[in-house]
Backbone bond lengths (Angstrom), bond angles and torsions (degrees), N, CA, C in turn:
res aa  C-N    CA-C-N  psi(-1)  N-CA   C-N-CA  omega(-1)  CA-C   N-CA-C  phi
1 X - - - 1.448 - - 1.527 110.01 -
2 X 1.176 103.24 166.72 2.060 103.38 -161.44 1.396 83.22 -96.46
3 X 1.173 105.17 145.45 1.846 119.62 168.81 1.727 93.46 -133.00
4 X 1.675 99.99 119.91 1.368 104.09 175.15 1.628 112.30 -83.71
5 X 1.437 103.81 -10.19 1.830 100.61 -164.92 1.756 105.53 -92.91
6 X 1.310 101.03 -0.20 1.609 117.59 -179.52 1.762 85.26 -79.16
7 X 1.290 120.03 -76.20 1.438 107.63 -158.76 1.486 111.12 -82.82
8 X 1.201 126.56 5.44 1.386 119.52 -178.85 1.803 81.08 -94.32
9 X 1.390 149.21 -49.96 1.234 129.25 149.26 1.378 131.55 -22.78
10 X 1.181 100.77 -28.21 1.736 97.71 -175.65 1.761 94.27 -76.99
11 X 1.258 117.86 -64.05 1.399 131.57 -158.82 0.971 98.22 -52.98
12 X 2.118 126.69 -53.06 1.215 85.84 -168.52 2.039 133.09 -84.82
13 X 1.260 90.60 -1.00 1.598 117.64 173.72 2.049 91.89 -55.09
14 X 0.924 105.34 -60.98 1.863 100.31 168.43 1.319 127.09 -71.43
15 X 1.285 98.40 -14.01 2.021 87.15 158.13 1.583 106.55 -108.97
16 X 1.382 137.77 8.97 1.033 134.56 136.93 2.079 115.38 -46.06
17 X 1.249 89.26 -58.87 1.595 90.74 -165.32 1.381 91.79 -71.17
18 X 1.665 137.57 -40.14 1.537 113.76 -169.46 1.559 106.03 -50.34
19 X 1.522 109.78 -42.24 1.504 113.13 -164.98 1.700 104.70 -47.23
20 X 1.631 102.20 -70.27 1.040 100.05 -177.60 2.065 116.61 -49.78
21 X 1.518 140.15 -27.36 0.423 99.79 -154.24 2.075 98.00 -87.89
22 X 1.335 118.45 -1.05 1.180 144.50 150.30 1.383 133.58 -29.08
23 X 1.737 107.89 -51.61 1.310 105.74 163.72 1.637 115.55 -91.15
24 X 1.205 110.20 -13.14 1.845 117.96 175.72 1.536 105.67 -47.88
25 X 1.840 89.78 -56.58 1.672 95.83 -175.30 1.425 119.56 -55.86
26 X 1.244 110.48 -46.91 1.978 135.04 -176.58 1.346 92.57 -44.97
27 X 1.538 117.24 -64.36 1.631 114.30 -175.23 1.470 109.77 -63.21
28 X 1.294 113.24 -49.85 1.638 99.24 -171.98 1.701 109.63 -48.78
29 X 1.426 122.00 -69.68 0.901 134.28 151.58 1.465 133.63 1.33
30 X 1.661 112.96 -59.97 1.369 113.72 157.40 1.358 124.62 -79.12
31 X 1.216 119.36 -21.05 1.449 116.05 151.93 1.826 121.58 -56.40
32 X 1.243 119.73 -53.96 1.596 101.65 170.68 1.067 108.31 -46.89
33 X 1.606 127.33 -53.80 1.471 125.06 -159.01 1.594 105.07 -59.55
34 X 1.377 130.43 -22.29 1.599 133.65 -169.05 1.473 97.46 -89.52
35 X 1.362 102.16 -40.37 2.080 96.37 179.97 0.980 106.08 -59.73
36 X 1.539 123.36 -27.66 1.633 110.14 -150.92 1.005 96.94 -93.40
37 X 1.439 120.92 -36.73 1.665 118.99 -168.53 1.452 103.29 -74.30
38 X 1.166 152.82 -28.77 1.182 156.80 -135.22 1.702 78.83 -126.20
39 X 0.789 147.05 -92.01 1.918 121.11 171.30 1.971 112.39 -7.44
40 X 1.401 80.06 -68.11 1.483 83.56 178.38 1.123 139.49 -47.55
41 X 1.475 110.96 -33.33 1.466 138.09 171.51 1.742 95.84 -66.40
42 X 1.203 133.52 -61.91 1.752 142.08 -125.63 1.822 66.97 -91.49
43 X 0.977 118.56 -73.02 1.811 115.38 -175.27 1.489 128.85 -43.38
44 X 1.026 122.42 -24.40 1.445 136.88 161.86 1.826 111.67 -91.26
45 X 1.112 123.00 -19.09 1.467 117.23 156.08 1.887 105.37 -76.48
46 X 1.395 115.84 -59.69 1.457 117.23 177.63 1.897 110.11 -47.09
47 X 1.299 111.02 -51.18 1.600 100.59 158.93 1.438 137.22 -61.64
48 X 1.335 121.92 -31.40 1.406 136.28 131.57 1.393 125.58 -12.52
49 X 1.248 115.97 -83.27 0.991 131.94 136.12 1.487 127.98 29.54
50 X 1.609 80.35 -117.14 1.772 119.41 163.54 1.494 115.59 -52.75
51 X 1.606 126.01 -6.48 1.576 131.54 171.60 1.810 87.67 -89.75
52 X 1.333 120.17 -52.38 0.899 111.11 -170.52 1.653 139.66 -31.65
53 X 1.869 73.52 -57.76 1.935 81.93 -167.63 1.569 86.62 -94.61
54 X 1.073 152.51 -5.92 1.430 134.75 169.60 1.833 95.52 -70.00
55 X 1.228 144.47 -76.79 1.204 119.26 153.51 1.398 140.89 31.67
56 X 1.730 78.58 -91.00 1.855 99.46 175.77 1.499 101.73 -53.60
57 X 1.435 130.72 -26.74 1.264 130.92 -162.91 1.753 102.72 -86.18
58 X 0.870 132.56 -16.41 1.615 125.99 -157.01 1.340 89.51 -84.98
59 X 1.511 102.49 139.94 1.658 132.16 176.97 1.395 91.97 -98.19
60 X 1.578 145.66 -53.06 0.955 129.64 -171.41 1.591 113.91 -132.34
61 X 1.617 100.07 -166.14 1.193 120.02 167.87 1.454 141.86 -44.30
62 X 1.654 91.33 -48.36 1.618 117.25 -156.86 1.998 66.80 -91.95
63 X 1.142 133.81 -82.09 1.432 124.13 -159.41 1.461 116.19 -41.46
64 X 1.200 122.72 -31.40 1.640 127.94 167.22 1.323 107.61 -58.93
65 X 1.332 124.70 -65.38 2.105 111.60 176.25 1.519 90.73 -61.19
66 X 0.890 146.65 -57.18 1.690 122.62 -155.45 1.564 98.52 -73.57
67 X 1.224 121.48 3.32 1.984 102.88 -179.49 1.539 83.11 -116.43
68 X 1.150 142.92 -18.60 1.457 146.30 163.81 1.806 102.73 -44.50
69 X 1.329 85.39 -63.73 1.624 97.94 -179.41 1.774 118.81 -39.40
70 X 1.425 81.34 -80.37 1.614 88.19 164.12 1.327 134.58 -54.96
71 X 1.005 122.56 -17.66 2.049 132.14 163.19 1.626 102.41 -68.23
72 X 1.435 107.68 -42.44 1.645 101.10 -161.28 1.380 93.03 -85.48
73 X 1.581 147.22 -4.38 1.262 155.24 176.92 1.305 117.97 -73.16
74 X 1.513 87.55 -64.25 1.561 98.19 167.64 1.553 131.02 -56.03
75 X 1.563 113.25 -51.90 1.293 118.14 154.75 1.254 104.60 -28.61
76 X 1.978 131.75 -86.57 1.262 108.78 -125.54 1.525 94.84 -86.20
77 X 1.746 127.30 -2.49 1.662 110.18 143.79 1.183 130.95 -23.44
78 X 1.464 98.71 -64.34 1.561 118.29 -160.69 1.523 82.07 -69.20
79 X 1.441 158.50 -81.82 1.376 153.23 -116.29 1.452 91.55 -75.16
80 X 1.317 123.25 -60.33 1.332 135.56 -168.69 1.506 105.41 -61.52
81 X 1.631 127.77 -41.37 1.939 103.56 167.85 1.754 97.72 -85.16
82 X 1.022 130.95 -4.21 1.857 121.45 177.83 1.536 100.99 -65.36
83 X 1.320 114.25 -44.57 1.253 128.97 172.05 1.583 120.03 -72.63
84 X 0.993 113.31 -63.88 1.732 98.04 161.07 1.389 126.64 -54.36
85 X 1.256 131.84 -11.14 1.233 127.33 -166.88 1.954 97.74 -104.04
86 X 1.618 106.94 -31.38 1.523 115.25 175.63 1.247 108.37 -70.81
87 X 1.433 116.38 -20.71 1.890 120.43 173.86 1.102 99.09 -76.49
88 X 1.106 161.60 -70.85 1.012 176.00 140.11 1.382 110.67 11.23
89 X 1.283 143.17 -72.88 1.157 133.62 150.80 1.300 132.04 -31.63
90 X 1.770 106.55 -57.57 1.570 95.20 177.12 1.708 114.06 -73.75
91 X 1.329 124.44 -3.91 1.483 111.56 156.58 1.172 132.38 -79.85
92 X 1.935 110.55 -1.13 1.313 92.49 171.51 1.189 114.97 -114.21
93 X 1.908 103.37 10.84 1.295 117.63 171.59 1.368 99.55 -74.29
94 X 1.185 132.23 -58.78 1.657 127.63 175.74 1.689 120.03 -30.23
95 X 1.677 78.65 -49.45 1.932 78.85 -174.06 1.354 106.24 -56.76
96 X 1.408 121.25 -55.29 1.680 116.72 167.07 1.274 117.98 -15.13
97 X 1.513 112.44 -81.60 1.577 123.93 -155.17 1.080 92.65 -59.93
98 X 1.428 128.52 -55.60 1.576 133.47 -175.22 1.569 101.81 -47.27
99 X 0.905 110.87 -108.05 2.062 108.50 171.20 1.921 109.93 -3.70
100 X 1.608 118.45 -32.00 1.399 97.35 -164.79 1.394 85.38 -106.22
101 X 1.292 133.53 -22.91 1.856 126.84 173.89 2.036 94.63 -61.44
102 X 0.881 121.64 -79.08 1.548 112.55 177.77 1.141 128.51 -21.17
103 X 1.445 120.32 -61.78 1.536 123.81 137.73 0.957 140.56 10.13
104 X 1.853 104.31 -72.90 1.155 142.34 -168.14 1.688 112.65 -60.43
105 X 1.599 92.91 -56.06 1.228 117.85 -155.03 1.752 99.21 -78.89
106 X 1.200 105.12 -40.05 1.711 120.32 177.37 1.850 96.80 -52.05
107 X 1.279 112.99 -50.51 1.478 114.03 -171.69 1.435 105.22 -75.38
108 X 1.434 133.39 -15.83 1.245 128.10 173.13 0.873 136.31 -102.77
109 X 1.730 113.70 4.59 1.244 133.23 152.23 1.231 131.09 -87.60
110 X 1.303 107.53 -37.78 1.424 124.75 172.03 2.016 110.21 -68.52
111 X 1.240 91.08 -47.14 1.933 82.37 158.79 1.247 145.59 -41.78
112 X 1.817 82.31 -59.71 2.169 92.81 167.45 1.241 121.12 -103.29
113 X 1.524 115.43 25.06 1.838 125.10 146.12 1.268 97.26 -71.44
114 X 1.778 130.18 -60.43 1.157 133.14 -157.16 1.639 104.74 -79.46
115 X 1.086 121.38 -18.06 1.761 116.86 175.73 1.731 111.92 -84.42
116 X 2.031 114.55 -31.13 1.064 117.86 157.62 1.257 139.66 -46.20
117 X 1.571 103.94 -46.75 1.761 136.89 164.14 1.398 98.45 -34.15
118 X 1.255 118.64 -65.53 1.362 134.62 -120.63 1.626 84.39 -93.83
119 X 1.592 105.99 -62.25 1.491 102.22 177.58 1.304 135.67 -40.51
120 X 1.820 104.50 -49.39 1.427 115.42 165.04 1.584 124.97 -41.57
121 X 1.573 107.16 -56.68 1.553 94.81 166.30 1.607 133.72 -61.60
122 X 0.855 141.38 3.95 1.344 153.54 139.07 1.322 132.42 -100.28
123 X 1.216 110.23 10.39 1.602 128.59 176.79 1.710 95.15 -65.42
124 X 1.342 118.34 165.35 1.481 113.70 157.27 1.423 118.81 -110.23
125 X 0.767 108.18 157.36 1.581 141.08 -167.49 1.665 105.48 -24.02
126 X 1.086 107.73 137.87 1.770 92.95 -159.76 1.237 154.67 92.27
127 X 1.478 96.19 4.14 1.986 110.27 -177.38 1.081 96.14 -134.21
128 X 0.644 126.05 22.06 1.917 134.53 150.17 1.956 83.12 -36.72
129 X 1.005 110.12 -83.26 1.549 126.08 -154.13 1.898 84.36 -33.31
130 X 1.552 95.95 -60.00 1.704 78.43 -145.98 1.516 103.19 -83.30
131 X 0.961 106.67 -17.44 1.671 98.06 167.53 1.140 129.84 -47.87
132 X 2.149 100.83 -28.73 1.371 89.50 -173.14 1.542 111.43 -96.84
133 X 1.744 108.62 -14.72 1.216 123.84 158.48 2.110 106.01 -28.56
134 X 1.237 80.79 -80.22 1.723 87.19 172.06 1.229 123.06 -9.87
135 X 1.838 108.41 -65.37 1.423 143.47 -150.34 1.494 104.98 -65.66
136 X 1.726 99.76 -41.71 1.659 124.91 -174.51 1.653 94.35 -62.74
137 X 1.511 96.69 -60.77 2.015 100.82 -163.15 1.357 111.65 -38.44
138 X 1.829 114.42 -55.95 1.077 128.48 155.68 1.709 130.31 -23.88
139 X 1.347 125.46 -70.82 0.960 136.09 152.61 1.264 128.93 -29.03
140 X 1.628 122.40 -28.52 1.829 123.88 -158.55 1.721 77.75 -124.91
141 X 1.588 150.55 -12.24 0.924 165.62 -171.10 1.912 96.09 -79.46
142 X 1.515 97.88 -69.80 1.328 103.35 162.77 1.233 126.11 -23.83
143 X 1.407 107.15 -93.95 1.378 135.08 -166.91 1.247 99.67 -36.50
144 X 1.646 114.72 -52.05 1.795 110.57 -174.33 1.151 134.37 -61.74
145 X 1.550 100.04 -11.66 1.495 116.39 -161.37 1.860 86.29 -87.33
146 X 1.338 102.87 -47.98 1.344 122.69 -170.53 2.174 109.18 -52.18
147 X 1.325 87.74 -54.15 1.339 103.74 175.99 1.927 108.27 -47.28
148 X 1.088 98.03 -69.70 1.742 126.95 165.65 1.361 113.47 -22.72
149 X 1.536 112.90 -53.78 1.466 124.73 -163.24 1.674 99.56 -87.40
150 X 1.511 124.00 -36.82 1.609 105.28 150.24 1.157 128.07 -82.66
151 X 1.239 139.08 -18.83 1.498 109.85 175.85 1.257 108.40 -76.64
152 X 1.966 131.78 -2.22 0.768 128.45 -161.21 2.010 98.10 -88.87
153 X 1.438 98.86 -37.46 1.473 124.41 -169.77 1.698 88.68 -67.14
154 X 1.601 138.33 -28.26 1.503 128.22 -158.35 1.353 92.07 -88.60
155 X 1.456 120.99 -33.57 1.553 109.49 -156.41 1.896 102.44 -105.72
156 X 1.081 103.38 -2.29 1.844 114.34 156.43 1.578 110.48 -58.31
157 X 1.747 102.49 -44.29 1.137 120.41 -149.63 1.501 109.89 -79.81
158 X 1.579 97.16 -29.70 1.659 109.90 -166.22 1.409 88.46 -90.50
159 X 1.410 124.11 -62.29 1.437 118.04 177.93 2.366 119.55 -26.83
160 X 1.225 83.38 -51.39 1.717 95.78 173.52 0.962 96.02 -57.72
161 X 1.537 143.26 -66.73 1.343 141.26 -147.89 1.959 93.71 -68.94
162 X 0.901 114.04 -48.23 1.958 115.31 170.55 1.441 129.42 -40.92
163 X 1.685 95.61 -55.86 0.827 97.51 162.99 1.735 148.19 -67.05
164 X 1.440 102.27 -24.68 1.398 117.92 173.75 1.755 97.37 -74.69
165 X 1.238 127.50 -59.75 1.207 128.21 -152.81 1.855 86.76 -56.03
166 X 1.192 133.42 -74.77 1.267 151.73 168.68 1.746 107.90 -5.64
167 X 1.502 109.48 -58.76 1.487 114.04 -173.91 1.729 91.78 -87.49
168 X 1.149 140.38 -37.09 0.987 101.69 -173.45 1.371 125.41 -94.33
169 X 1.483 118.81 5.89 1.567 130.90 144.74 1.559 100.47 -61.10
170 X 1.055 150.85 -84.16 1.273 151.70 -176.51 1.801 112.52 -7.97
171 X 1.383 98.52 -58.84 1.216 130.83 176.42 1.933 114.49 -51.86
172 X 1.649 92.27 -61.95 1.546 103.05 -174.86 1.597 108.67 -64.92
173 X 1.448 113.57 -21.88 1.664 127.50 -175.56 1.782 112.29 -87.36
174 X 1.439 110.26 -20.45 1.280 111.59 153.35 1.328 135.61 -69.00
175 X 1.743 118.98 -57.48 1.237 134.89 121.88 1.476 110.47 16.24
176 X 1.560 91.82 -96.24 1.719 99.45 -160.27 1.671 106.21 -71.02
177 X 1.220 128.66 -22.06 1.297 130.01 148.16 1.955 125.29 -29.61
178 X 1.599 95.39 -59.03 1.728 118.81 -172.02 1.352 74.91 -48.24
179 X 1.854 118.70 -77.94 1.398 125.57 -141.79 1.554 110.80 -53.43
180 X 1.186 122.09 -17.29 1.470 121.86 -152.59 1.493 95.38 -85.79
């Protein structure tokens, strides 16, 4: 005989573990983001710093714009890898969530196929139709999700491709700046 409280137990025993495996990621996750910033922080005091007593050091004028120069150089270095290195994380924070929503969704389909299954054979006589009605919703439910998850994956993709082209113009304009 069909017992619905058996598999609505199962499912939610699997969205127990997505959760957990959900907040695992969240923490790991906010932990890089605290290392990095707290690097980030200790390096921008040490550049701080080092503007400082070079400063304290200038005999003149002409050496004050040329250590001007070089502070505002260095800065927009430092902004431009602070920023590549913060892209960088949150894209592989995406790939995460993305990878554990797929997951997710795989386990929550595959649940209420198998609770549908289950129902149908003890269904009575006659829901053939809507069961399979169901079966369809399910199915075009899929696909969209499926559809969704690449155009979602193309415009991640194009965005990355922007963003790199972007920092490493940033980069080449510092560069050719130093040299000039």
């Amino acid at each position: 005989m069909y017992n619905p409280t058996e598999q609505i137990a199962e499912i939610n025993k699997a969205n127990i573990a997505q959760a957990t495996k959900l907040a695992a990621l969240s923490l790991e996750n906010a932990e890089k983001l605290v290392k990095f910033n707290l690097g980030a922080a200790k390096a921008a005091f040490a550049q701080s710093v080092e503007g400082a007593q070079a400063v304290a050091g200038v005999k003149d004028v002409q050496d004050l714009l040329a250590l001007r120069t070089r502070i505002a150089e260095a800065q927009v270095q430092t902004a431009v890898g602070y920023s590549r290195q913060l892209y960088e994380l949150a894209t592989e924070a995406q790939a995460g969530y993305s990878a554990l929503a797929e997951e997710a969704f795989g386990v929550y389909t595959r649940g209420v196929a198998s609770w549908v299954d289950s129902a149908a054979k003890s269904a009575p006589a006659g829901s053939d139709v809507a069961v399979n009605a169901f079966k369809s919703t399910m199915a075009a439910t899929t696909a969209a999700f499926d559809q969704f998850q690449k155009a979602s994956k193309q415009v991640v993709s194009i965005a990355d491709a922007n963003v790199r082209a972007a920092a490493a113009t940033a980069a080449k304009a510092v560069k050719t700046k130093k040299a000039a």
